[in-house]
C-alpha positions, 0 to 999 in steps of 0.5 A: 281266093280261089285255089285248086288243092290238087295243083297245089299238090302237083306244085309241091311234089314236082318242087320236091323232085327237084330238091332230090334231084339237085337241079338249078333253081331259077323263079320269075315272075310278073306284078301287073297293076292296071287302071283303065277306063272302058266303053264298053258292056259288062265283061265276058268274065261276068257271063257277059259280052264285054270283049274287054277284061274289065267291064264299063266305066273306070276299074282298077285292077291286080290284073296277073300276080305270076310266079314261074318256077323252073328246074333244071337238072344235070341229065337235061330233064326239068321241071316248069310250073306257073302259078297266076293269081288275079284280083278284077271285077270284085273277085279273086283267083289263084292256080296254076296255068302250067305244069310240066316237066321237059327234057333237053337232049344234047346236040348229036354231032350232026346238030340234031337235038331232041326236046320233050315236054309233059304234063299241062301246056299251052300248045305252041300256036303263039309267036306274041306271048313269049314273055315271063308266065306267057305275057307279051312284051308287046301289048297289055292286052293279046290279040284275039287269037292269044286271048282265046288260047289263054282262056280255053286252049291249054292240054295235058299230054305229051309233046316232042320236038327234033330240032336241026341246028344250023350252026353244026352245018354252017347254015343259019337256020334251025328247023323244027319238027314236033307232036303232041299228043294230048287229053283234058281240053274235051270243051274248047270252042264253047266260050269262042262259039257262045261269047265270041272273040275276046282281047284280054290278058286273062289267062284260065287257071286249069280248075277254072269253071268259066261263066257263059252268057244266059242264051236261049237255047235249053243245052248251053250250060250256066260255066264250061269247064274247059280243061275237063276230059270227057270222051278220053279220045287223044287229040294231037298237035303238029308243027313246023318252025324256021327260025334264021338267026337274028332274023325273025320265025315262021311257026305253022301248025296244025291242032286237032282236039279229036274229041267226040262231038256226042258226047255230053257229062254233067251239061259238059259237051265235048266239042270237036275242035281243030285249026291250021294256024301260021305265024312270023316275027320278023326283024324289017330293020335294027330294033323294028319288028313285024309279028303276024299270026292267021288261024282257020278252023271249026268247032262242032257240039252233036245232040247224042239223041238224033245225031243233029249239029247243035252247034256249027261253027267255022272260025277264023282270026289275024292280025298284023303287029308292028312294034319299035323299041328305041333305048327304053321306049317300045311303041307297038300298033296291031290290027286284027280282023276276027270272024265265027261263022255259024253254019248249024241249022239251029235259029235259036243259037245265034253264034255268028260274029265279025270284028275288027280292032286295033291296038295301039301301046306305048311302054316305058322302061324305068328300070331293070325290072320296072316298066309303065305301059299306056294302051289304048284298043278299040274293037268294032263287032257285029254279034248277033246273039246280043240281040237275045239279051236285048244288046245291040248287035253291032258295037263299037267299043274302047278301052284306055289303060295304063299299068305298071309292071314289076318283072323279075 
């Protein structure tokens, strides 16, 4: 079992904050058990280009253990902190996947409120994962786009958000403006340019080394280290959120990690990462739903020595998701089309990729907090670094599972 002291350390002294403060204790947390039958390569989490969780054949696995401690204190600031832990592919891990504290203003008379956070986050892209420790009610696995930003797009920074209540002006809408600014993700677009998209659950821990595939070119490392700072250049975070009350959202954003492409520490790159990014949840009739995420961007890693683009990539993904919930009963259906274009001159580097796939789950309410899910998901791709390891280019591959969730 894998367990970063420093996180452990982080846990306990904003655990300790809150006893001191005499906030309200509230923890949560999620038990996913999985069994699943797959047609597929060996996964992306062995260094692979499986773009499941789990590789070929039939597995059985602990596929998220969270536990999410919130405090809230009487000024309005709080603490948040999720600790995950998996047990997959022969292997095991624990530690955290967030670590903030935030604050929550009280409406001024005109209803603007303002909120704070700080420390380690997701950025706030998603409108899927909205569930206990940033799982879906929807899905068991996320669509490509949530699956990249629960592997390498995570920040530690700050991040402000004013809100204007509509309720103050009798409107039923609330707007949303927000920053972030943010260091500690210098590597983000190393596992999107040399593995490609993936759908999965797996959500990185943030001391987490992630394994990469065995490719060619002499500059690709054996792990990237995704969370790691390396050019101490501060990136940022821009967003805008609608919501209309008991309607549904539209989030757009955009996210620039400013890194400097130039520099490399210990074979870590630094990777100039940035998207624009729109996405909506919107109620279609009682107890029917329509999600939609896009994101568009590039990502670019610089030879220090002359100046030339080592890696080029343009990238985009979507997806539509549609999902009916009766009594205990939810059935979800999600499509997505996924591209990275490769646009550097390097022909020993192949990271070009297209893809469709689709997602189809049933879940089932037992109880209060037991649930059982069936999923089934099929992805059609057409890589063209597979052919280096002696894989096929294009591929067809399926994945069957079925879980039982305790959520608490």
């Amino acid at each position: 079992m894998k367990v970063s002291r420093l996180h452990v350390l982080t846990f306990t002294a904003m655990f300790a904050t809150t006893l001191v403060q005499g906030a309200e204790h509230r923890v949560g947390g999620i038990v996913d058990l999985r069994a699943s039958i797959s047609d597929t390569l060996p996964s992306y989490l062995e260094g692979n280009f499986g773009k499941f969780t789990q590789g070929d054949g039939s597995n059985v696995a602990l596929s998220q253990t969270a536990l999410v401690y919130n405090g809230t204190f009487d000024s309005g600031f709080g603490v948040h902190i999720t600790g995950n832990a998996y047990v997959q592919n022969g292997d095991s891990s624990a530690g955290l996947t967030e670590a903030y504290l935030l604050y929550k203003a009280l409406p001024s008379a005109s209803g603007v409120r303002l909120d704070a956070r700080a420390g380690w986050m997701y950025p706030h892209v998603s409108v899927e994962n909205v569930q206990t420790a940033w799982s879906s009610p929807y899905t068991l696995d996320f669509s490509t786009i949530n699956s990249w930003l629960a592997e390498e797009v995570r920040h530690k920074g700050f991040e402000v958000s004013v809100t204007r209540l509509g309720r103050y002006s009798g409107s039923n809408q609330d707007l949303a403006l927000g920053l972030a600014l943010y260091q500690g993700n210098d590597p983000t677009g190393a596992m999107l340019a040399w593995h490609g998209w993936v759908i999965s659950n797996r959500q990185s821990l943030l001391h987490e080394r992630l394994p990469l595939p065995d490719l060619a070119p002499t500059f690709v490392p054996a792990a990237s280290d995704a969370f790691r700072e390396l050019d101490h250049r501060i990136g940022y975070h821009a967003f805008v959120e609608n919501e209309w009350h008991e309607k549904g959202k539209l989030l757009i954003g955009y996210y620039d990690n400013n890194a400097d492409a130039k520099v490399v520490k210990d074979n870590q790159w630094a990777w100039a990462t940035r998207f624009a990014h729109v996405g909506f949840k919107w109620m279609l009739a009682e107890d029917l739903e329509l999600l939609g995420q896009y994101m568009t961007g590039d990502t670019l890693m610089v030879s220090p020595r002359n100046g030339r683009d080592l890696v080029f990539n343009a990238f985009h993904s979507a997806f539509a998701l549609l999902s009916k919930s009766s009594g205990r009963h939810r059935l979800s259906a999600r499509l997505e089309e996924f591209v990275v274009d490769d646009r550097d001159t390097i022909a020993s580097d192949m990271n070009q990729e297209y893809g469709k796939a689709a997602t189809l789950s049933y879940r089932y309410r037992m109880s209060t907090h037991w649930f059982a899910q069936g999923e089934y998901s099929w992805i059609q791709s057409a890589r063209a670094a597979r052919r280096v390891a002696g894989l096929a280019e294009k591929l067809r591959e399926e994945q069957l599972q079925v879980a039982v969730q305790y959520l608490f």
